[in-house]
C-alpha positions as CSV (number, residue, x, y, z in Angstrom):
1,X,-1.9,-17.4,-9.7
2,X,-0.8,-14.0,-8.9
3,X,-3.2,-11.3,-9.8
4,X,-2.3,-7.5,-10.5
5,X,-4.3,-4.9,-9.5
6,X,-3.1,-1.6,-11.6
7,X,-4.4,1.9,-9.7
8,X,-4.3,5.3,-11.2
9,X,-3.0,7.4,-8.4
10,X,-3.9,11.5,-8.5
11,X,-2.0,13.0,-6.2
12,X,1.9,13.3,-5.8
13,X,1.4,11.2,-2.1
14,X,-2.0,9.7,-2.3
15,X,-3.2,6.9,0.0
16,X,-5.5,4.6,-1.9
17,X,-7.5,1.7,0.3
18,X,-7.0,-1.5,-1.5
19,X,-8.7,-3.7,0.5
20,X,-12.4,-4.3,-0.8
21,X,-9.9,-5.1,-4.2
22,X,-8.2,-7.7,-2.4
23,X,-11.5,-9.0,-0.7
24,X,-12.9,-9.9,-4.6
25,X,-10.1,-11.6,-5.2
26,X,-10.5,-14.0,-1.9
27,X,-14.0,-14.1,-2.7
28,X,-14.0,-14.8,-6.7
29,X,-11.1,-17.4,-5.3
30,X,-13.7,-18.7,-2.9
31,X,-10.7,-19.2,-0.4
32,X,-11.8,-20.0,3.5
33,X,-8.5,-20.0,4.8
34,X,-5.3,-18.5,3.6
35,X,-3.0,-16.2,3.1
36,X,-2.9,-12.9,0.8
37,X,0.7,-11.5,0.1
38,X,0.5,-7.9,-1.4
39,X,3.6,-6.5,-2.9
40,X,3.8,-3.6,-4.9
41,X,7.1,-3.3,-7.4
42,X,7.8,0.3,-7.4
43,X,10.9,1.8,-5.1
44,X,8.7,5.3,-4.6
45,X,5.3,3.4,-3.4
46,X,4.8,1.3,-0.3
47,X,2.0,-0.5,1.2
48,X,0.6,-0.8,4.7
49,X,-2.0,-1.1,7.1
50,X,-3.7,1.3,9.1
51,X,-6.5,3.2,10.3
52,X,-9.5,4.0,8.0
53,X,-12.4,5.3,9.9
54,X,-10.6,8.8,10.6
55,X,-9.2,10.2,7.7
56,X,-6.8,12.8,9.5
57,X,-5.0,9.6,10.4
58,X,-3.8,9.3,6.9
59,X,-3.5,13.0,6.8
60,X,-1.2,13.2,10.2
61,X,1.1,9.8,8.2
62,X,1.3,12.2,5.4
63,X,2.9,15.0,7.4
64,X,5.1,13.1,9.4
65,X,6.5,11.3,6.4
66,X,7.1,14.8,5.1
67,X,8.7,16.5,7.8
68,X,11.0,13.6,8.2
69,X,11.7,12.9,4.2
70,X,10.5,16.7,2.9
71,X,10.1,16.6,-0.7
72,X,12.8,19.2,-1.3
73,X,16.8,18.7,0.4
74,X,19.6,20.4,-1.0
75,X,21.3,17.2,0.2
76,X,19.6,14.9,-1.6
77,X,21.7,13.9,-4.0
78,X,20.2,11.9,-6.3
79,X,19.9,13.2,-10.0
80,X,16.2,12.7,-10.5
81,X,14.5,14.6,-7.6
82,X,12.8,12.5,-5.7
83,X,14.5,10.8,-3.0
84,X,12.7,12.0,-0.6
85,X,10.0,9.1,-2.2
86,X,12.7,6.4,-2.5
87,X,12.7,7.3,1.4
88,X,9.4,6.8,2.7
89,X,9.3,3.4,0.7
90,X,11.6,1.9,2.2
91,X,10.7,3.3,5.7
92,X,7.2,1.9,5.1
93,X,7.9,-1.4,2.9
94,X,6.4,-2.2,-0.6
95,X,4.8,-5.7,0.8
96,X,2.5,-6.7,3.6
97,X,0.5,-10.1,4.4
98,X,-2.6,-10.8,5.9
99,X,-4.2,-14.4,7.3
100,X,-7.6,-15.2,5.7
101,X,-10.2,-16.1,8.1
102,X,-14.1,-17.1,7.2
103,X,-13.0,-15.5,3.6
104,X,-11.9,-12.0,5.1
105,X,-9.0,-10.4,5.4
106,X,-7.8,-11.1,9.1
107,X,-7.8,-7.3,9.6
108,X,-8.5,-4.9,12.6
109,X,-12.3,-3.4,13.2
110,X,-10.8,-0.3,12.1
111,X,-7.7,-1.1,9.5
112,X,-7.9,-1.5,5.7
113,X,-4.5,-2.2,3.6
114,X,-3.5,1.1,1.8
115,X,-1.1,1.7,-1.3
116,X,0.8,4.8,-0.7
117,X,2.1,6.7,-3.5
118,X,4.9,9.2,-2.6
119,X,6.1,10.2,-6.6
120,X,2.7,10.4,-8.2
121,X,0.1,11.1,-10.2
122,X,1.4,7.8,-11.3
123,X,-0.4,4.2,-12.9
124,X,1.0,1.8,-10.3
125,X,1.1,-2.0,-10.1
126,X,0.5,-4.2,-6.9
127,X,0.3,-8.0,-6.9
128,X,-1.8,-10.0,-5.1
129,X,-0.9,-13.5,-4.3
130,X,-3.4,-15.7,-2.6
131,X,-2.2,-19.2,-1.1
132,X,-5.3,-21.5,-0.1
133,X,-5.4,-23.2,2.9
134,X,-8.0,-26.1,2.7
């Protein structure tokens, strides 16, 4: 089964943590062992895993990705405006995967999975797919 998760995002680049989401889906699943894919199926969104505890991490990823891709280029030429978002997606990917371990995402002591919105305020889609190891 693959199971959607649909966000509201509120900001034009927002960083949502998606994580405990993910970890009721292991957990209503009842998987021990596994692997979750996340993919998300928009080409101005991405997803990835970082840092959580300090939030000027996701601050500082937020300025870099702007000072490399700034929202505004008079080269860009793409008729709709946002390239600069089309940019940062595909510099940080629309899919990750994580092992299951003990039913828990196989994460860092201090990551967390994040959506990253960079064409918002938006209602996005990401899709979780969970394969059970028994």
């Amino acid at each position: 089964m693959i199971y959607t998760l649909e966000i509201q995002t509120e900001k034009h680049t927002d960083f949502i943590d998606i994580t405990l989401d993910i970890n009721k889906l292991i957990n209503k699943e009842n998987i021990k062992e596994g692997i979750c894919f996340i993919y998300t199926p928009h080409t101005t969104a991405g997803i990835f895993i970082n840092e959580n505890s300090d939030p000027d991490v996701r601050n500082d990823i937020e300025y870099v990705l702007e000072k490399i891709f700034p929202w505004r280029d008079p080269n860009y030429r793409h008729i709709e405006g946002n390239s600069s978002a089309h940019l940062k997606s595909i510099l940080i990917g629309n899919q990750k995967f994580v092992f299951i371990e003990d039913s828990k995402l196989k994460l860092g002591t201090w990551e967390s999975i994040f959506f990253a919105e960079f064409d918002g305020p938006r209602k996005r889609r990401i899709y979780v797919k969970i394969i059970n190891h028994k």
